[in-house]
N, C-alpha and C positions, 0 to 999 in steps of 0.2 A: 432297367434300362430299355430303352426303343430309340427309334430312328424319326426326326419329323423334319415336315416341310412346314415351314411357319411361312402363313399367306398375310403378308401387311398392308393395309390399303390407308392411302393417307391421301391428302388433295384436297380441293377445292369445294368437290360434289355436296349436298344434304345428305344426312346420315339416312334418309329415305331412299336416294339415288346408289348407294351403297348397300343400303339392304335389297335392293329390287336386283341389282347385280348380284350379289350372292347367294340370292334366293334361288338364280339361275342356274349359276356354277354350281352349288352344291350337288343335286342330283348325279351329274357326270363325274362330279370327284367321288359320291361313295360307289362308285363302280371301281376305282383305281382299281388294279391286281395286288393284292395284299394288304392294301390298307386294313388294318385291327382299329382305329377311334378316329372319330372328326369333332373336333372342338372348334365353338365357334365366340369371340370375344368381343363385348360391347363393350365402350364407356360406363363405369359403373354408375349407377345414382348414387346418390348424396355425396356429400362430403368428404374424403380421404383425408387426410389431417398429418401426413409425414412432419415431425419437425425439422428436418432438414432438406428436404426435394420438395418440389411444386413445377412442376414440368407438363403443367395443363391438362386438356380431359384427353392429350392421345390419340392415337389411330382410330380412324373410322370406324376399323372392325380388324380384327387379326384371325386366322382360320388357321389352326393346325391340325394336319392330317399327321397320321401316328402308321406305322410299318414296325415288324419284326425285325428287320436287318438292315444297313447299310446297303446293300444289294436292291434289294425291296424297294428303297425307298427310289433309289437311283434310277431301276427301269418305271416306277412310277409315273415318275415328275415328268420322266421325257414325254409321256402320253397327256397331264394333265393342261386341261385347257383355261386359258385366260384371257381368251380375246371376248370383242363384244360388247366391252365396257365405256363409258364415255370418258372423253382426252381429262375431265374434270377428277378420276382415280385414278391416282399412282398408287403402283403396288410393289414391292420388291417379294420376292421368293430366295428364304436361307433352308438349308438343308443341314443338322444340328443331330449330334448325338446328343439324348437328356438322359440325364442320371437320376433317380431319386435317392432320397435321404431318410432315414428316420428321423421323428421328431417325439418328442414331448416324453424322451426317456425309452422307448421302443428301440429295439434289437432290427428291424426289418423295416423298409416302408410300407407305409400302406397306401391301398387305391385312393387315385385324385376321384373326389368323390365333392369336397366344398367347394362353394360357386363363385365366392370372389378369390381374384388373382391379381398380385399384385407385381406386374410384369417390368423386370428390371433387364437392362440391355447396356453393356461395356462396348463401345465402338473404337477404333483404331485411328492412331497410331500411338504403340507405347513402345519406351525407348527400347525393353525386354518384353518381347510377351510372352515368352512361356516363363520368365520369372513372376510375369501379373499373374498370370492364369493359374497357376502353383500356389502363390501365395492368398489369391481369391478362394482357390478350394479347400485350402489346407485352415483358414482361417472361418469364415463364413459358414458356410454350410452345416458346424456343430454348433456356431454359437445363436443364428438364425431358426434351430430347435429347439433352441429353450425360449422363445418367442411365447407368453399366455395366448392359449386359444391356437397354437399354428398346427394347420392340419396337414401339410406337405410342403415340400420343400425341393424345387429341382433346379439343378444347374444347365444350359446348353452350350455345348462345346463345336461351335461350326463345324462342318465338312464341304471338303472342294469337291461338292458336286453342282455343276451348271446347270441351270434353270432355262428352259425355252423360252426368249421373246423378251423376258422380267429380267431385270437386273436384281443382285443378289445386297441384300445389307452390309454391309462393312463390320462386323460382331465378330469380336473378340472373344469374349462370353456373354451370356446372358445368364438368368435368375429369372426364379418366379415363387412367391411364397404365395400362400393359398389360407383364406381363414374362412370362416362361416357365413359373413357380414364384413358390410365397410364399421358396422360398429364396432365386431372383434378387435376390428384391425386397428382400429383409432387407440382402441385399449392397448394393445401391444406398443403403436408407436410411442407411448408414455411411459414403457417400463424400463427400467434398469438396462437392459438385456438391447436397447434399441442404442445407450448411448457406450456400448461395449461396441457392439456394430460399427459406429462413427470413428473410436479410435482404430480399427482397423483398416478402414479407408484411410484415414490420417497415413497410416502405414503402408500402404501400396507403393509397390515400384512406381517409377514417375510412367505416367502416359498422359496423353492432349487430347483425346480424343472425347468425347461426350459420353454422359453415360445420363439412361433416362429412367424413369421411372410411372411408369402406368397404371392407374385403377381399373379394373376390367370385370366385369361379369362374365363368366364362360356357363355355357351350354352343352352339353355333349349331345350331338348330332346322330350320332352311329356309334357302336359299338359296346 
């Protein structure tokens, strides 16, 4: 378990005008005081192949800075800077407890080490959320490790901590499975194990709110 700030950047900009911005930011955020990892996320190459989601190539770039505590993270953000950028990026800043999971028959998680991420996001409003949120972890997260090829598996559970300047996501929970390749992953989205997955959503308390789904390349930056 750790503490992040997921930095989302979405808009209008070139994915060039978005990397020239975070090539900038980056520096001053691995200074934060206790940040431990900077992960930095692109639109994946080739093809992702979900058979039920297609919710296009996604944010610009998504940036999670990673802290020991709650604490940590909280006098962090108040320091971290986001100005500078052109009106053409929107970014929102959430601040999320993540949990990891074991997978693939494992007693413990292991380190996020594999490069593709495939970043799933629950937004608000449902009729119960902490009967969604219950029933998303108590369901998903065992059956998403028996996924071929999944190499981690993490839940984020927002936190009411405020963000300077940036308005915060609307996230309910978020997901993020992790495999080797967008080929692993294509393999996974074919097995058995991905249409066990679907009856569970079938089974979710009722909520309206969007839930997304992203292919993503990550980077680890620092740490």
């Amino acid at each position: 378990m750790d503490w992040v700030c997921e930095i989302a950047c979405t808009g209008d900009a070139s994915r060039a005008e978005a990397r020239a911005w975070v090539d900038g930011a980056v520096p001053a955020w691995k200074t934060l005081p206790g940040l431990t990892a900077l992960d930095l996320y692109w639109p994946a190459e080739g093809r992702a192949r979900d058979p039920f989601n297609d919710d296009g190539p996604g944010p610009l770039f998504i940036a999670m800075l990673s802290f020991p505590s709650r604490e940590a993270l909280s006098a962090a953000v108040a320091k971290a800077a986001f100005g500078g950028r052109s009106p053409a990026l929107a970014l929102t800043t959430t601040g999320f407890e993540r949990r990891f999971y074991p997978v693939a028959g494992e007693t413990k998680p292991g380190p996020l080490t594999a490069p593709f991420s495939y970043v799933v996001r629950y937004h608000r409003p449902a009729a119960d959320e902490a009967a969604s949120v219950k029933n998303y972890v108590a369901t998903h997260p065992p059956t998403l490790a028996k996924l071929p090829g999944i190499r981690s598996v993490m839940c984020y559970f927002p936190q009411d901590i405020l963000m300077p300047t940036v308005p915060t996501a609307d996230t309910m929970i978020g997901n993020e499975v992790v495999f080797d390749d967008v080929a692993a992953f294509n393999i996974a989205m074919q097995s058995p194990v991905r249409q066990e997955l679907r009856r569970h959503f079938h089974e979710f308390p009722r909520f309206t709110g969007r839930n997304t789904h992203f292919a993503m390349n990550r980077t680890r930056l620092f740490g």
